[in-house]
Each structure stands twice: as structure tokens, then as C-alpha cells.
C-alpha positions in Angstrom: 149.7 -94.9 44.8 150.3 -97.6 42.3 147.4 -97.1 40.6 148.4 -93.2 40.4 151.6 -93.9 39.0 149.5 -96.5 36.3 147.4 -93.4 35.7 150.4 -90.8 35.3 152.3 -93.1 32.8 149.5 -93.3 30.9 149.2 -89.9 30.2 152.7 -89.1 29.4 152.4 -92.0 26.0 150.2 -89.3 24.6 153.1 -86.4 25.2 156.4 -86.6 23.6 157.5 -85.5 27.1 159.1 -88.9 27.6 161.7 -88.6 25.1 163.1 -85.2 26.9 164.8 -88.1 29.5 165.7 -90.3 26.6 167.3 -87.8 24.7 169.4 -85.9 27.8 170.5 -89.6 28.5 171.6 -90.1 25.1 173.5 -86.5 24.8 175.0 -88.0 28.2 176.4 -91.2 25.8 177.4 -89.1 23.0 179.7 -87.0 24.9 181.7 -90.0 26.8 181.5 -91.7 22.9 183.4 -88.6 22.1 185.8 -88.5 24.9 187.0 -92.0 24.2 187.3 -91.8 20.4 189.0 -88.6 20.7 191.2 -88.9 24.0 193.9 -91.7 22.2 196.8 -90.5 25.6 193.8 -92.5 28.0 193.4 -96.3 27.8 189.8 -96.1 28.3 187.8 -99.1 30.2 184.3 -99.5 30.9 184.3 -98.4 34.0 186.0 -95.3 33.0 183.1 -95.1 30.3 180.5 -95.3 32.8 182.4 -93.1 35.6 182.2 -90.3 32.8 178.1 -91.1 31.6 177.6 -90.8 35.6 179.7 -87.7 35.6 177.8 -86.1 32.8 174.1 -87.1 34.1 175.1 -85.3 37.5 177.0 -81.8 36.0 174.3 -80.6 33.7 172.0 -82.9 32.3 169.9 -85.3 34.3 168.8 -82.2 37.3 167.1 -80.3 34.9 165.3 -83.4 32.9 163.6 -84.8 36.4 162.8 -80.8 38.0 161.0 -80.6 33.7 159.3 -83.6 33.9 157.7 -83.3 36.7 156.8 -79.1 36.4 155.4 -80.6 32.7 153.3 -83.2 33.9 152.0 -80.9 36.8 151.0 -77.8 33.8 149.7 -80.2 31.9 146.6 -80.6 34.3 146.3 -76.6 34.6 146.6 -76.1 30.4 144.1 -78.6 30.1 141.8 -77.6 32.8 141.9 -81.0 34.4 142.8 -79.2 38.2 139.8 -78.0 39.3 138.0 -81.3 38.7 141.0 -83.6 39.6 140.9 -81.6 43.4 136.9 -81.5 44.4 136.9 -85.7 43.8 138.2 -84.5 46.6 141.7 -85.1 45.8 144.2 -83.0 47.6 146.5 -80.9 46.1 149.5 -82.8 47.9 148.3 -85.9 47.1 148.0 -84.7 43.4 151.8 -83.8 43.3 153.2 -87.0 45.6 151.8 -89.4 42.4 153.3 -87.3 40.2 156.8 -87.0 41.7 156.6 -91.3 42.4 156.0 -91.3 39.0 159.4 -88.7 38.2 161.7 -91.4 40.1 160.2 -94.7 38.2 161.4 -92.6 34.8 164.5 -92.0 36.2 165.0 -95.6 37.1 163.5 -96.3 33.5 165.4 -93.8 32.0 168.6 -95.0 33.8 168.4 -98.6 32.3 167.8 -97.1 28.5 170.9 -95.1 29.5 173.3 -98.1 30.9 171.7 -100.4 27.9 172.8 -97.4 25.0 175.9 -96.9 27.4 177.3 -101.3 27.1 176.2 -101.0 23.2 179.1 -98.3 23.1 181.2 -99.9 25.1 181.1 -102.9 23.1 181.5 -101.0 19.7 185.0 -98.9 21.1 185.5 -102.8 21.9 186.9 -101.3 25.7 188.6 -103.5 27.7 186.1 -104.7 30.7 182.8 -105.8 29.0 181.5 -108.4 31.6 178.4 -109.2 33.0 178.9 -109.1 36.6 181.0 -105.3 36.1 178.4 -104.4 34.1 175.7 -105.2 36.3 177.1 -103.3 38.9 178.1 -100.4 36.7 173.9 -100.5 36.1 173.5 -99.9 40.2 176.1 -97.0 40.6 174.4 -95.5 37.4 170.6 -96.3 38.5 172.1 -95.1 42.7 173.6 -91.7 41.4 170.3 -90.7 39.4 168.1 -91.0 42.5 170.0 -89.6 44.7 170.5 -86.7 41.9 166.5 -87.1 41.8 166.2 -86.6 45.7 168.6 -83.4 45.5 166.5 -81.4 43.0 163.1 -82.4 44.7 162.8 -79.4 47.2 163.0 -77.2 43.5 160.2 -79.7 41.3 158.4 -79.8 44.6 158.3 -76.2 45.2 158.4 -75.0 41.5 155.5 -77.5 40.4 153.0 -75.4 42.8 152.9 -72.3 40.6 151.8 -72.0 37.1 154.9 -72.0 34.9 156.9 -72.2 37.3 158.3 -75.4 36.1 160.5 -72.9 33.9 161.8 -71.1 36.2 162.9 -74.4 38.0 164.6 -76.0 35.0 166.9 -72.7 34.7 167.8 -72.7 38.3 168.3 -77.1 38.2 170.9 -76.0 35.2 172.9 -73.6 37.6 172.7 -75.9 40.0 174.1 -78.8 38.5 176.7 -77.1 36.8 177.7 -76.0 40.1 179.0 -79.1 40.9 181.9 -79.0 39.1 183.7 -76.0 40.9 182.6 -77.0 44.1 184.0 -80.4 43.5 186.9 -79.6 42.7 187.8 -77.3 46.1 186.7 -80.3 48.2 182.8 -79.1 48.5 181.4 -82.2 47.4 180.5 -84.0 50.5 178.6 -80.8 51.2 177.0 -80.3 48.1 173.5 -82.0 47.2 174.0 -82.4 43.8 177.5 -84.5 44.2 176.8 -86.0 47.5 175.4 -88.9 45.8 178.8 -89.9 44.0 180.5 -89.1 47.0 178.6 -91.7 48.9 179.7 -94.2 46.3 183.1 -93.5 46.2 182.7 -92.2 42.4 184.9 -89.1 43.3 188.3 -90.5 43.3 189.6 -92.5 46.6 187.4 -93.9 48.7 185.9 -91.4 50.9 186.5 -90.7 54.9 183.8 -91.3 57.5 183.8 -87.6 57.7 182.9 -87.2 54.4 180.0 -89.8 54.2 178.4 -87.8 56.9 178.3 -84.8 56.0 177.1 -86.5 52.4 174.3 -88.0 54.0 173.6 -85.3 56.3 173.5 -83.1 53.2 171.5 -85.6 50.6 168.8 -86.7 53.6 168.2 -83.0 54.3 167.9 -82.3 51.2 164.8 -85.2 50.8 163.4 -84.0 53.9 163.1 -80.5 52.8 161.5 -81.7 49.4 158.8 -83.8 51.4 158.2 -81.2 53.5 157.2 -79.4 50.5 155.3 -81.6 49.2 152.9 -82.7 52.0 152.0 -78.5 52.7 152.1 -78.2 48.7 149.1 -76.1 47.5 148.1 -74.5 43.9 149.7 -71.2 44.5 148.4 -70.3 40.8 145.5 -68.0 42.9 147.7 -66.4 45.1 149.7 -65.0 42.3 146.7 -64.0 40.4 145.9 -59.7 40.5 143.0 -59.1 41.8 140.2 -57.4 39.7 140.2 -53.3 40.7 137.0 -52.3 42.2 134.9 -50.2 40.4 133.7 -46.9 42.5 130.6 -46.1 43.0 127.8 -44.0 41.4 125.7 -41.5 43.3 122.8 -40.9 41.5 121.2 -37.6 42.3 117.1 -37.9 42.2 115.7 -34.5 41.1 112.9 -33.4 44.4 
């Protein structure tokens, strides 16, 4: 699998692909920047800093970046015509899509220290109260934490999606909707329930520290969520076929021989 993941990586440094990640986690830093230049009623601290990147990674942003990723990657071997060579090795179809969703969670944990590093730079340019090592270091777990289990909630959708051509579109729209969901439930008491925020809850990001109650239904919901995406993933098949018409059948001609 390692050398899969080698292989995968490889290909994306000739895509510009990479720098979808880079720049959702950098719209992530630009909009807590702006919440504590703006916000002057707040006395803003790193963690608050961080609580709000982690916030913004898990409403909108980071769900559709890893269910693209992945959807891309996957097209990419259809649009080049690389499929149908890459499966009579033989190389299963599952197989195919396992190395490329091991290789969606090492760019989130890539893409989640390029986030916490951009994240301490602004930190120490507001000059927040806070900046230490040891905070800091643990601000970089919660943050790295939060986008895998963000990761694990959307993979039923990049699992699922990633079988059909194009369908990687279809699964960014619905990872936007589903993210931005979040919010609502949220706030009527539907996180522990809710993939998405089920992560945060976990960690006690979500205000007080949570109940037992509420860490199992978060983990009930979050590990049934991963299950469901593996699931997927080991019966995963190019459905690209399936969806294809097929060709009408021409009728046939009776030719009449004169006697």
C-alpha cells in the first residue's frame, strides 16, 4: 500500500490538484484573520484562533476538498485512459480506489500541518495572547484529529461517488450541503448525532465538556459512518458501464430472391 500511496503522490506533482487543499485551508485562515481583526468586543487567544480555523475546516470547507480530491484523482485514470490497463495487471477495482483514498487522508494530514503552520504565523502577527509551544503543539493534534475524522465522515460519499464517471461532481455538491449542515444541527443539540460534527464533539471543541451520552452516540455515529465507507470500498466497482446506453439494435432485412 505504501508503494501505492508513493505512486499516487507522484502523480498529483504533475496536477495543480494539490493546491485545491492548500487554498480551502488558507480561505479557512483568512476568515478567522478576519474575525479577529474585526471583532475588537472579543479578546481573542490562540486557542480561540484555532477553535474558529477548526470550526471553519468542518462547516463548509475541508468535506468538499477531501470527497474532490479523491473523485479527481480517480477521473483522472478514466480521462487519461489509464483504467482499463491499470485493472487487467490484474489490479482490482477496490484495490484501485483503497490506494487512492490512503492517499486522500496523508493530504489531509499534510494539508492540516500547512494549515496549523499558516494558522501560528497569524497568530503571532495579531501578536494573540497564548503563543507557546506546548499549546500550540496540541492545538496541531485537535486540528490534525478533527480533519480525519471530518475525512472518515465524507468517505461513504468519495467512496461511493468515485465509482462513476463524473460523479466526483455530483459528490462535491452534496459534501457542501452536508457540511453546511452542521451548523443548524449544532446548534439544536444534533451534534453528537451528526457525522460531520461528531468529531469536535469527541474532543470537547463544542463548548463544555461533553456527557458519556454524548460521546457515544458520537462514536456510534462517526464509526458507522467509516464502516459504511469501507464497505463501500471493498464491493467498489467501475459503474461507468452500467450507466452507459446501450447501442439500439438494428432490425433485420429480408431479402426476397426472385424464383
Amino acid at each position: 500500500m505504501l508503494s501505492w500511496i508513493s505512486l499516487e503522490l507522484t502523480k498529483l506533482r504533475r496536477t495543480s490538484l494539490l493546491w485545491v487543499g492548500v487554498a480551502a485551508g488558507l480561505l479557512a485562515i483568512l476568515v478567522s484573520f478576519y474575525l479577529a481583526a474585526a471583532d475588537r468586543m472579543t479578546q481573542y487567544t490562540v486557542d480561540i484562533f484555532m477553535g474558529n480555523l477548526i470550526a471553519n475546516n468542518q462547516s463548509s470547507l475541508f468535506p468538499f476538498v477531501a470527497v474532490l480530491t479523491v473523485g479527481r484523482m480517480m477521473e483522472a485514470e478514466r480521462t487519461a485512459h489509464t483504467l482499463p490497463g491499470v485493472l487487467t495487471v490484474p489490479v482490482r477495482f477496490s484495490t484501485l480506489l483503497a490506494a487512492k483514498l490512503a492517499t486522500g487522508a496523508v493530504l489531509t494530514a499534510g494539508y492540516s500541518a500547512v494549515q496549523w503552520v499558516l494558522g501560528v504565523v497569524c497568530c503571532v502577527g495579531l501578536a494573540l495572547p497564548g503563543v507557546e509551544l506546548l499549546p500550540l503543539l496540541g492545538d496541531l493534534a485537535r486540528l490534525l484529529a478533527n480533519n480525519l475524522c471530518l475525512y472518515a465522515a465524507v468517505l461513504p460519499v468519495t467512496a461511493l461517488t468515485a465509482q462513476f464517471a463524473g460523479g466526483h461532481v455530483a459528490g462535491t455538491v452534496f459534501a457542501v450541503v452536508y457540511s453546511f449542515c452542521s451548523i443548524p444541527l449544532s446548534g439544536h443539540g444534533f451534534a453528537a448525532f451528526y457525522p460531520i460534527s461528531a468529531g469536535s464533539v469527541l474532543m470537547g471543541l463544542d463548548g463544555p465538556a461533553p456527557t458519556a451520552a454524548q460521546c457515544l452516540c458520537a462514536g456510534v455515529s462517526l464509526g458507522g459512518t467509516l464502516l459504511l465507507g469501507l464497505l463501500f470500498t471493498v464491493t467498489a466497482r467501475d459503474r461507468t458501464e452500467e450507466r452507459q446506453p446501450k447501442p439500439p439494435q438494428q432490425s433485420r432485412k429480408h431479402l426476397f430472391h426472385p424464383a
